[in-house]
BALOBA-1460 file (C-alpha; in Angstrom, 3 decimals):
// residues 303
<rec num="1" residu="x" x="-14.489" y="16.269" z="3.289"/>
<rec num="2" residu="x" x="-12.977" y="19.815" z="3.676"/>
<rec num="3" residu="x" x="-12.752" y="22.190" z="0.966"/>
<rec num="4" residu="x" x="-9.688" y="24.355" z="-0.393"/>
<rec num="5" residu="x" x="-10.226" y="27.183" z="2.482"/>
<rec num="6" residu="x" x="-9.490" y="24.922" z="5.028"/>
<rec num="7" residu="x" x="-6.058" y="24.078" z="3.688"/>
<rec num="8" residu="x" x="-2.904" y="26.352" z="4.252"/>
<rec num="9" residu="x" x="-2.510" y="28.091" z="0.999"/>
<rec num="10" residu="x" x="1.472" y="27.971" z="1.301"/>
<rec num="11" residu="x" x="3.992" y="25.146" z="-0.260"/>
<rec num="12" residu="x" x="3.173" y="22.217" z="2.675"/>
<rec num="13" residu="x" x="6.636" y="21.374" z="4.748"/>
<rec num="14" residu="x" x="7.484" y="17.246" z="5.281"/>
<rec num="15" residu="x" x="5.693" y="17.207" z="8.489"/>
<rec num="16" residu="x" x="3.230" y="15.622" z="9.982"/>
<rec num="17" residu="x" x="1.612" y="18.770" z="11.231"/>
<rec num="18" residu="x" x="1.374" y="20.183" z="7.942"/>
<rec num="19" residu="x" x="0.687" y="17.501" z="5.961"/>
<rec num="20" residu="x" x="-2.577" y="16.644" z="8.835"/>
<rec num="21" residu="x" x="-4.956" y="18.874" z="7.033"/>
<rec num="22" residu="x" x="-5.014" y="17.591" z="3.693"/>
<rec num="23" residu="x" x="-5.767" y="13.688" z="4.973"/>
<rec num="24" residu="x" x="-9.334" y="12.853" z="3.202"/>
<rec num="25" residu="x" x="-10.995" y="11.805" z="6.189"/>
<rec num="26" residu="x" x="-12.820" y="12.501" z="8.895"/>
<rec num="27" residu="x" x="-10.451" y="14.707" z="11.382"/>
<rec num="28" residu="x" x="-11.911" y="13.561" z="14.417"/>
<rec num="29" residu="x" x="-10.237" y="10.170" z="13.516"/>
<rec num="30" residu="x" x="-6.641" y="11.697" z="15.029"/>
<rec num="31" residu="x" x="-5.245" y="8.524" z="15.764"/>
<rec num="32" residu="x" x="-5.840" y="6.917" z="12.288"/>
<rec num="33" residu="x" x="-4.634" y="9.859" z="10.214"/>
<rec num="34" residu="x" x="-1.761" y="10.732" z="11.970"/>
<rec num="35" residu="x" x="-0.436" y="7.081" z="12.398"/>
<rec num="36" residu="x" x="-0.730" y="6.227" z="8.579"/>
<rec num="37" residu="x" x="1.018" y="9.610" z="7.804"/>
<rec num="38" residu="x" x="3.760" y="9.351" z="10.062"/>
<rec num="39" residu="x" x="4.184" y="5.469" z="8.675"/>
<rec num="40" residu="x" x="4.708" y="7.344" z="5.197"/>
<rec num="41" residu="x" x="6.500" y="10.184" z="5.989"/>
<rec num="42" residu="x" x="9.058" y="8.338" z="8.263"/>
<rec num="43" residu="x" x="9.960" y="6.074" z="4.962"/>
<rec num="44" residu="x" x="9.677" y="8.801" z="2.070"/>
<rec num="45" residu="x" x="12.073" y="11.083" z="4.221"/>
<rec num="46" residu="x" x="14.452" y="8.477" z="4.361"/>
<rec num="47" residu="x" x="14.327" y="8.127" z="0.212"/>
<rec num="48" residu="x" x="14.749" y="11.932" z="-0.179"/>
<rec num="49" residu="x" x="13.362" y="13.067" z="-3.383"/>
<rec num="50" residu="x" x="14.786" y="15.429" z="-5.260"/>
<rec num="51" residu="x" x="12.081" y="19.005" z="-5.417"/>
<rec num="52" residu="x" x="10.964" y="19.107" z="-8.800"/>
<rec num="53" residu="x" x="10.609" y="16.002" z="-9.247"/>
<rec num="54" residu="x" x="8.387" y="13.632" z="-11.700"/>
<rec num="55" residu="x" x="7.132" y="10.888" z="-9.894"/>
<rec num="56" residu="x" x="4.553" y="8.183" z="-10.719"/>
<rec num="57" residu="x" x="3.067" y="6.481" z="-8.201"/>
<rec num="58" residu="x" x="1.930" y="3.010" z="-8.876"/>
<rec num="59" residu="x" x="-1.427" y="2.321" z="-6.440"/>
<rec num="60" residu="x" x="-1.971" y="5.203" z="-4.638"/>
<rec num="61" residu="x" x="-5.369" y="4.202" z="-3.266"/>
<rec num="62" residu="x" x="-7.113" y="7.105" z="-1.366"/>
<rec num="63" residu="x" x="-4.074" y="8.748" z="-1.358"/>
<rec num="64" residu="x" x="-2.738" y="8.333" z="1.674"/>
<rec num="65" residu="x" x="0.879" y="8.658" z="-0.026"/>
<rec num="66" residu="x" x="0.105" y="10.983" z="-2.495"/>
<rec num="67" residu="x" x="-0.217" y="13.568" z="-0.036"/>
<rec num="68" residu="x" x="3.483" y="13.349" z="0.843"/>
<rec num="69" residu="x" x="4.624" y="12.660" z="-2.083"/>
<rec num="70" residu="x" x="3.214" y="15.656" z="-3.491"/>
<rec num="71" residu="x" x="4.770" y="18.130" z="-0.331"/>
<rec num="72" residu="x" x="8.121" y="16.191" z="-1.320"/>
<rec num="73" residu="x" x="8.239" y="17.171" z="-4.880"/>
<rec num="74" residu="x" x="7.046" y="20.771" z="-4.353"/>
<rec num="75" residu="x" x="5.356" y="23.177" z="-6.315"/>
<rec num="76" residu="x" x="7.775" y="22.381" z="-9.300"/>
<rec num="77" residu="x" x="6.823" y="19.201" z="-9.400"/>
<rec num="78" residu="x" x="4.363" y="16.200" z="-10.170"/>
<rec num="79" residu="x" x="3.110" y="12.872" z="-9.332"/>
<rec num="80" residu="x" x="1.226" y="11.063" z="-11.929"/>
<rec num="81" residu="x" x="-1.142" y="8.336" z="-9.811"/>
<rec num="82" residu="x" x="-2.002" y="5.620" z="-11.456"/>
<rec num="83" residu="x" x="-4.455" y="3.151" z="-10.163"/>
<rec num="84" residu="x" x="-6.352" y="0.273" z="-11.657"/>
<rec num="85" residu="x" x="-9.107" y="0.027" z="-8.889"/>
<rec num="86" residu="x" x="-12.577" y="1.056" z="-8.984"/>
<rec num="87" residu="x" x="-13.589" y="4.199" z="-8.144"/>
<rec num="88" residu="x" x="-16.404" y="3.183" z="-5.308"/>
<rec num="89" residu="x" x="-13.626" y="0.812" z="-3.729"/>
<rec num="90" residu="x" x="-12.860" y="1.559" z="0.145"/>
<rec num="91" residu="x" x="-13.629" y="2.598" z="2.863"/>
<rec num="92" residu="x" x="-14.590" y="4.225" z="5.310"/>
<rec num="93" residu="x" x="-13.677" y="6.832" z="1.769"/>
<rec num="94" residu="x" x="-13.874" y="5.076" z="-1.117"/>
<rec num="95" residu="x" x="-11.122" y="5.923" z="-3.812"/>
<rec num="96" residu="x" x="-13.309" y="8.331" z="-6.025"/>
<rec num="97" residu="x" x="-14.008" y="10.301" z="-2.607"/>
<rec num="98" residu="x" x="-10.555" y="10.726" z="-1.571"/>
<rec num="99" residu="x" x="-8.883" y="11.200" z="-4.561"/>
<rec num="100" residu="x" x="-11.576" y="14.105" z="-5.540"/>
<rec num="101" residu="x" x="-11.116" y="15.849" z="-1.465"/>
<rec num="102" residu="x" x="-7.632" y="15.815" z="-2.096"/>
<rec num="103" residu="x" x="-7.564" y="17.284" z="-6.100"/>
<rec num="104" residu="x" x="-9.712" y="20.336" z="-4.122"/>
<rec num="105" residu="x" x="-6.736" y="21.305" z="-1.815"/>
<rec num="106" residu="x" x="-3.679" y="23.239" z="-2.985"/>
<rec num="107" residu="x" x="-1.696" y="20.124" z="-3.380"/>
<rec num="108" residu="x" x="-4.443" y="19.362" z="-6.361"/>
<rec num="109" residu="x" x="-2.949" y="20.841" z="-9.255"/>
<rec num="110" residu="x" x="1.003" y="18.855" z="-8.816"/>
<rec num="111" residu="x" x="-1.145" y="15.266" z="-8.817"/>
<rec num="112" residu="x" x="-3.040" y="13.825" z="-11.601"/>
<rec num="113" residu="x" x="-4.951" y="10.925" z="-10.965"/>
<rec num="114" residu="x" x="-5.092" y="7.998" z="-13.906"/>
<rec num="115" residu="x" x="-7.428" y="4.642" z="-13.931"/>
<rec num="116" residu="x" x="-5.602" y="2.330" z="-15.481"/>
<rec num="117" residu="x" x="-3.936" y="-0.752" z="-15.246"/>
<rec num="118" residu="x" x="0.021" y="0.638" z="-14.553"/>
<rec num="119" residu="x" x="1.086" y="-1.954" z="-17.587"/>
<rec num="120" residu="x" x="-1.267" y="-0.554" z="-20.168"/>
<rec num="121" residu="x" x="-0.671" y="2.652" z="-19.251"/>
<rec num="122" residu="x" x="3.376" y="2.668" z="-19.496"/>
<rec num="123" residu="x" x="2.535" y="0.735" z="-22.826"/>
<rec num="124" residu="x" x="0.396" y="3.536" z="-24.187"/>
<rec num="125" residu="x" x="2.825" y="6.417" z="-22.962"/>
<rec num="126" residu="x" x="5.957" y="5.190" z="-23.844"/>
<rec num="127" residu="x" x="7.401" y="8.746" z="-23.977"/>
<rec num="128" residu="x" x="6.370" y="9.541" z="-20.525"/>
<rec num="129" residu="x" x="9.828" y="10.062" z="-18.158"/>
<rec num="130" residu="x" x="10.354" y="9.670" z="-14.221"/>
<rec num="131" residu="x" x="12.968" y="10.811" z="-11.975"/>
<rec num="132" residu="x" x="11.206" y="7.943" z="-9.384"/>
<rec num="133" residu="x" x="8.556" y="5.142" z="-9.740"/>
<rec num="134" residu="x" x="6.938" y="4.689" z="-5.749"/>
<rec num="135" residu="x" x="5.270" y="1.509" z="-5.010"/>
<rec num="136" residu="x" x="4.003" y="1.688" z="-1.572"/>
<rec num="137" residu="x" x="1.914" y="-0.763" z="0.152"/>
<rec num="138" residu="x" x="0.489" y="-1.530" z="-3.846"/>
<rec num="139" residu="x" x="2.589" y="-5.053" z="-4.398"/>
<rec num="140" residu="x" x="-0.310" y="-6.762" z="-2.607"/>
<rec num="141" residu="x" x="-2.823" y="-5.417" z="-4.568"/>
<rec num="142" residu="x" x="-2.138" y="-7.036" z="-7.792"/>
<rec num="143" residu="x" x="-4.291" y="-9.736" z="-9.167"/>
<rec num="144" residu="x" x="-1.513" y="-12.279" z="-9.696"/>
<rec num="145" residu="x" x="2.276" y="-11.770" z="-8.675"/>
<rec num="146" residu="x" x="3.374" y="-11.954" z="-12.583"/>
<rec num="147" residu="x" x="2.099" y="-8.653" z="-12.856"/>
<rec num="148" residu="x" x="4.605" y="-7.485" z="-10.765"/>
<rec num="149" residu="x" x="7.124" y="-8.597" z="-13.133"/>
<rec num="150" residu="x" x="5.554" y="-7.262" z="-15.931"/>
<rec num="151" residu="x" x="5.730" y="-3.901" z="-14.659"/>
<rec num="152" residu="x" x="9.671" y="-3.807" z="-13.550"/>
<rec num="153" residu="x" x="10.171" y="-4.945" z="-17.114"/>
<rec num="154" residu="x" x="7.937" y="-1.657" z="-18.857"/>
<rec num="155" residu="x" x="9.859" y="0.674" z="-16.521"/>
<rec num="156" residu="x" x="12.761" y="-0.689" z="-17.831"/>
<rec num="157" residu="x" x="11.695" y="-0.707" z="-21.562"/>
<rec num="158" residu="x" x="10.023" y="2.099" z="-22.208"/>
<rec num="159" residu="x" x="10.336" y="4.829" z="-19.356"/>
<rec num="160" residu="x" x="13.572" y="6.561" z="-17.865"/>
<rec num="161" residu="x" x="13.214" y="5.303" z="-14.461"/>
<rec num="162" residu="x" x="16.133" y="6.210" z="-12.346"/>
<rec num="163" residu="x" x="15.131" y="5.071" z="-8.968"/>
<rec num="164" residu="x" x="12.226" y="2.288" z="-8.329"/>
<rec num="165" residu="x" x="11.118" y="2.700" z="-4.330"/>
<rec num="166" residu="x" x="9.277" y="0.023" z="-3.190"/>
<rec num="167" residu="x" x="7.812" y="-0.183" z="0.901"/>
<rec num="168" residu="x" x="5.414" y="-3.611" z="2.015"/>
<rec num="169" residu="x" x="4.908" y="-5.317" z="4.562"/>
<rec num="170" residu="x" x="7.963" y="-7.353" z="5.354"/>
<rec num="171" residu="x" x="6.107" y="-10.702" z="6.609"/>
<rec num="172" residu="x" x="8.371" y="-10.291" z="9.639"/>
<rec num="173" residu="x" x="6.989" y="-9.343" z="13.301"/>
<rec num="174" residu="x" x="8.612" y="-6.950" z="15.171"/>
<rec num="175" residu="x" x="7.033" y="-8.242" z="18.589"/>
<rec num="176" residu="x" x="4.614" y="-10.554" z="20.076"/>
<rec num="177" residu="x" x="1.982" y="-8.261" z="19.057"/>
<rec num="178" residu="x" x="2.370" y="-7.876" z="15.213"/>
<rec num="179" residu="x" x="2.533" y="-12.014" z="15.218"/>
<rec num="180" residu="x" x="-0.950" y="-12.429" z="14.489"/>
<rec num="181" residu="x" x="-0.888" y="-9.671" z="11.706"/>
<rec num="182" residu="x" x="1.835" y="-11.895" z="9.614"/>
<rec num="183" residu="x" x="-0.526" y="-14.927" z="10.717"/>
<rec num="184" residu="x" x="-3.368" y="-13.178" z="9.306"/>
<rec num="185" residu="x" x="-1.591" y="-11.667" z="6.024"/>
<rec num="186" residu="x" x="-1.007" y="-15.934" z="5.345"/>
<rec num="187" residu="x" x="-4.773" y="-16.877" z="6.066"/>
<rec num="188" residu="x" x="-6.151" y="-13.905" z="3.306"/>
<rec num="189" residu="x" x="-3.442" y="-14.994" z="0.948"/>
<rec num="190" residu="x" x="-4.571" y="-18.642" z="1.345"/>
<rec num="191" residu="x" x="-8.461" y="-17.576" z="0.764"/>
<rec num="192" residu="x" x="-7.964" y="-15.546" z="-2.420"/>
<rec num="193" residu="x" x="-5.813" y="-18.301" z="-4.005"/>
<rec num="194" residu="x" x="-8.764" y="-19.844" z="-3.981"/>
<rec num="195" residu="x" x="-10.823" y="-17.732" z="-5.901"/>
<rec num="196" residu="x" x="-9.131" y="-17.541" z="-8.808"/>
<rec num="197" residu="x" x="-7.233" y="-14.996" z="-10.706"/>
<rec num="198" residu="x" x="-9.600" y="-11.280" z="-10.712"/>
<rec num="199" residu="x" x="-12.081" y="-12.457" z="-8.658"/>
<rec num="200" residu="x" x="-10.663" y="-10.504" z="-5.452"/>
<rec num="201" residu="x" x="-11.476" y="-7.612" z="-4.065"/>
<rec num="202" residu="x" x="-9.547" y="-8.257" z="-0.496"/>
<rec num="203" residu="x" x="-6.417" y="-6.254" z="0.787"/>
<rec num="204" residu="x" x="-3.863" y="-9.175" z="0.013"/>
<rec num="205" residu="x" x="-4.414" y="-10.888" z="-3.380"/>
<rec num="206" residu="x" x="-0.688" y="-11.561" z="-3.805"/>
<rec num="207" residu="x" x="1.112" y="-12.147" z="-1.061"/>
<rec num="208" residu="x" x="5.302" y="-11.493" z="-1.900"/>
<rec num="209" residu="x" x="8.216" y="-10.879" z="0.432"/>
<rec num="210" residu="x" x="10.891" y="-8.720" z="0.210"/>
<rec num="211" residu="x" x="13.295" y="-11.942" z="-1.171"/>
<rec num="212" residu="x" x="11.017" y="-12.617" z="-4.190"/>
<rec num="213" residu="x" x="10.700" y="-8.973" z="-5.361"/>
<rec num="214" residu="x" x="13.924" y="-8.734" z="-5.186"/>
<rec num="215" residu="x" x="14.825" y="-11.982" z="-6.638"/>
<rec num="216" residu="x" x="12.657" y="-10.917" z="-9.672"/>
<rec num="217" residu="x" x="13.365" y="-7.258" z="-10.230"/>
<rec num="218" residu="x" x="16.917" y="-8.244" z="-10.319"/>
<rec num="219" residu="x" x="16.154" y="-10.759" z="-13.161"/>
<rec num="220" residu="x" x="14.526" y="-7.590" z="-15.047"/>
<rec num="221" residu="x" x="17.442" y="-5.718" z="-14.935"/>
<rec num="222" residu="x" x="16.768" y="-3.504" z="-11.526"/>
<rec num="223" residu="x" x="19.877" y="-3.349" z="-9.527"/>
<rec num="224" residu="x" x="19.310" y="-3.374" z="-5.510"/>
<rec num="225" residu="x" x="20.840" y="0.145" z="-4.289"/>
<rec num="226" residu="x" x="19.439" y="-0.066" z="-0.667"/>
<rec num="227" residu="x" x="16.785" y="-1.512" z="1.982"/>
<rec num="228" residu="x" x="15.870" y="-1.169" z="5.356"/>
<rec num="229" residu="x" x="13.306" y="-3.169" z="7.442"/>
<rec num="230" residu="x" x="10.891" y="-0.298" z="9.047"/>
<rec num="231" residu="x" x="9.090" y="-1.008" z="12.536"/>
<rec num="232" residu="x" x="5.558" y="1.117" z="11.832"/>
<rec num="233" residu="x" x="4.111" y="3.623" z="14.265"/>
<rec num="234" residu="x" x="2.327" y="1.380" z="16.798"/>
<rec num="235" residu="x" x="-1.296" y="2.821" z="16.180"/>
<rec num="236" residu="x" x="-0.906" y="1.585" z="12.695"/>
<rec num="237" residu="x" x="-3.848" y="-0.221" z="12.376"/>
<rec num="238" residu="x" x="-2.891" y="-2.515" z="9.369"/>
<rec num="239" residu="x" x="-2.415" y="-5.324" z="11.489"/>
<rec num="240" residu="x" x="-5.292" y="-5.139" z="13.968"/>
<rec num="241" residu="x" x="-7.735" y="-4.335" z="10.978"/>
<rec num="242" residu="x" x="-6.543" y="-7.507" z="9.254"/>
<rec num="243" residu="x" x="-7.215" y="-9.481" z="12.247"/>
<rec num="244" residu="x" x="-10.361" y="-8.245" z="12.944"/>
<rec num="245" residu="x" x="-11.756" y="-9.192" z="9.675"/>
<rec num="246" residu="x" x="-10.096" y="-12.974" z="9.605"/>
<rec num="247" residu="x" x="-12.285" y="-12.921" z="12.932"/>
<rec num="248" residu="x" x="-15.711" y="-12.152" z="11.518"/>
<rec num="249" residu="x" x="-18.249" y="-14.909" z="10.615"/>
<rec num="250" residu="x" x="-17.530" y="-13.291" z="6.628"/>
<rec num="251" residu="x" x="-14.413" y="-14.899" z="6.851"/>
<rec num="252" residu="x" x="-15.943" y="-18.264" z="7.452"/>
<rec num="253" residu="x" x="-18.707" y="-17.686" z="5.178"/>
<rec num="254" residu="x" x="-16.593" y="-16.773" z="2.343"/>
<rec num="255" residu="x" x="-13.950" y="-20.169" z="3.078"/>
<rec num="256" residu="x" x="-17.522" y="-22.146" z="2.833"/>
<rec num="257" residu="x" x="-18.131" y="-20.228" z="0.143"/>
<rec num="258" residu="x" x="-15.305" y="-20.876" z="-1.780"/>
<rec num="259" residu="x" x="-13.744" y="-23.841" z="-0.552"/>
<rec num="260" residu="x" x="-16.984" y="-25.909" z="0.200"/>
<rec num="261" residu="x" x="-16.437" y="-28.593" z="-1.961"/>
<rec num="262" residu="x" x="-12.671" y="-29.421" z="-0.324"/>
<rec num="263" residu="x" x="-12.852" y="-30.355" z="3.495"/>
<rec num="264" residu="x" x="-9.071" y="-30.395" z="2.974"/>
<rec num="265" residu="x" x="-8.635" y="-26.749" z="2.464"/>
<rec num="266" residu="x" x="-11.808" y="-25.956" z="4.302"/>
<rec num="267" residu="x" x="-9.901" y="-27.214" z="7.557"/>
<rec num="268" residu="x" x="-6.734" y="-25.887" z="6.724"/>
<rec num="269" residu="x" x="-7.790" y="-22.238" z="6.302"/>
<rec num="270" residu="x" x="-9.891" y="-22.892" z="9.490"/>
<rec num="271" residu="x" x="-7.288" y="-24.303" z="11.599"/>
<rec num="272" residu="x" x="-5.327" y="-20.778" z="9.899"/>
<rec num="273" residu="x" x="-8.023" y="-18.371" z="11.239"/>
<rec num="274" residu="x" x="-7.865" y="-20.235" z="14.986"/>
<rec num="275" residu="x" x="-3.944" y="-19.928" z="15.149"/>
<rec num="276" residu="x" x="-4.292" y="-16.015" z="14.066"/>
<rec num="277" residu="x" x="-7.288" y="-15.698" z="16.860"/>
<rec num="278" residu="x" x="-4.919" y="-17.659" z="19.219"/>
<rec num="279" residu="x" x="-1.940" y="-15.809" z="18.935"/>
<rec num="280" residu="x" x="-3.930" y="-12.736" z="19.690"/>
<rec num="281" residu="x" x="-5.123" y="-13.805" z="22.940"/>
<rec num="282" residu="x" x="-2.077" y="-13.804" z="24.791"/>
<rec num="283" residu="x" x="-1.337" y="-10.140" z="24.033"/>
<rec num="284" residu="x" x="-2.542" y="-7.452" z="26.261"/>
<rec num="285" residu="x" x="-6.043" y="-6.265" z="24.764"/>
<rec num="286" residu="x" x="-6.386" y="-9.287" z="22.539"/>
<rec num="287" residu="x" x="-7.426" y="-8.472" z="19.218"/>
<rec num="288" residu="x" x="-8.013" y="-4.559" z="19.509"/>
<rec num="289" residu="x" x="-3.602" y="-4.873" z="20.952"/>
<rec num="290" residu="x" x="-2.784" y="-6.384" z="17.106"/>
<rec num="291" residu="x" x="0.018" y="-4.388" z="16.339"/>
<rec num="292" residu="x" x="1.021" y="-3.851" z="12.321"/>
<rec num="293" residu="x" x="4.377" y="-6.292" z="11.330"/>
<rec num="294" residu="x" x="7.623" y="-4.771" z="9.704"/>
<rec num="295" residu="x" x="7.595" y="-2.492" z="6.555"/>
<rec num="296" residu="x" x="10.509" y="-3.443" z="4.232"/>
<rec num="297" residu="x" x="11.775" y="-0.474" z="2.071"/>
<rec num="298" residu="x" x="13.725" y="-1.068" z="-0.740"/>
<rec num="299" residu="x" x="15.807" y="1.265" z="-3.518"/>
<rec num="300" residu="x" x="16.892" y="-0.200" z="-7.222"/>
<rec num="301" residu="x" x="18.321" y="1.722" z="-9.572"/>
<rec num="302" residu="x" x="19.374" y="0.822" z="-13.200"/>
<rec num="303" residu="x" x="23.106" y="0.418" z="-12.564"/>
């Protein structure tokens, strides 16, 4: 972790140069930070928010989007980050890590960080206002999709939410290479069905395209202003980390585990982890070649 000194003092420009410093992990891991920066910056540039801003950002994890979104809105303004997770989930920084490296730099004081379920919390503040409400890369996160919902229908409600921006992964490959990531995104989904609603603690716990979130924020009242289909930076590990854990003997372990009383579904996941291990052998450096699959970005406003 570095501490304030290390950080320029200055308001941080949109770049990836700038923004480099204030990534909450180890800097030796160049390819890492820079490739899930880029990924974020190359989306929230397009979306161009307004300096000054209010912004609450639904899942923000370790922050890897926080950081940009707090350059974007500048010194005038704020992102509220609210996240139901646990504060000794993820790695290799877990979220309590992160979020407390990046509080200590001079982008600290324009984020506060809030754990809470996002529904309960909009409930509670119901005279809290946003110029922009950012879910990125969170969707999958929830427990069950009718969360998801839920939430499009508080923003509505109680908050003045202007613009709702909204980036996951698209379920849509790109190239021979992100194949097995859309493979593998299918196999997790399939697994954590299984376990029953809360139980999960995976990356993917509900799995929703772009169609369906739009299909059901339009049936709360969100009106679809634009979207774009984003390839990712291809040292975006998403996809290759994905794979590489559908590959471990955990995976089978845990479909034993889970699924051991149901040869059925015991097979089928099976048979799902050989097709994602199978479509990574005909790319050039087999698993560690897993490229991440399309990003779809979408913008709804409230007329």
């Amino acid at each position: 972790m570095q501490s304030t000194a290390h950080h320029p003092p200055l308001d941080p420009p949109l770049t990836l140069a700038a923004l480099r410093p204030f990534y909450p992990l180890d800097p030796k891991k160049t390819s890492i930070i820079t490739s899930e920066l880029q990924h974020r910056l190359t989306i929230i540039q397009k979306w161009n928010l307004t300096p000054g801003s209010r912004v609450l950002e639904i899942g923000p994890g370790q922050g890897d989007c926080t950081i940009v979104l707090a350059a974007a809105v500048g010194e005038t303004g704020h992102v509220d980050a609210v996240d139901p997770g646990s504060l000794d989930y993820g790695a290799p920084v877990t979220l309590g890590q992160a979020q407390s490296a990046l509080s200590n730099t001079t982008l600290g004081p324009r984020i506060t960080w809030i754990q809470a379920d996002p529904a309960t919390y909009l409930s509670t503040h119901p005279l809290q206002t946003y110029d922009y409400v950012i879910c990125f890369h969170s969707l999958w996160y929830f427990a069950t999709p009718s969360l998801i919902p839920s939430l499009f229908r508080h923003l509505l409600t109680n908050h003045t939410s202007p613009r709702l921006l909204i980036a996951e992964h698209a379920l849509q490959a790109h190239s021979l290479a992100s194949v097995p990531h859309v493979l593998a995104a299918f196999a997790r989904a399939a697994l954590e069905v299984e376990r029953g609603e809360g139980a999960s603690r995976a990356n993917i716990r509900s799995l929703v395209g772009p169609g369906w979130i739009k299909e059901v924020a339009g049936l709360e009242g969100w009106v679809l202003r634009g979207e774009e289909v984003v390839v990712p930076p291809r040292e975006l590990s998403h996809g290759r980390w994905e794979v590489e854990m559908l590959g471990g003997e955990g995976f089978v372990v845990d479909v034993e585990g889970v699924c051991g009383g149901d040869e059925r579904k015991v097979g089928l996941l099976r048979g799902m982890r050989d097709a994602v291990l199978g479509s990574a052998e005909g790319i050039e450096g087999g698993v560690k070649g897993v490229e991440s699959m399309c990003v779809w970005a979408g913008e709804f406003g409230t007329e």
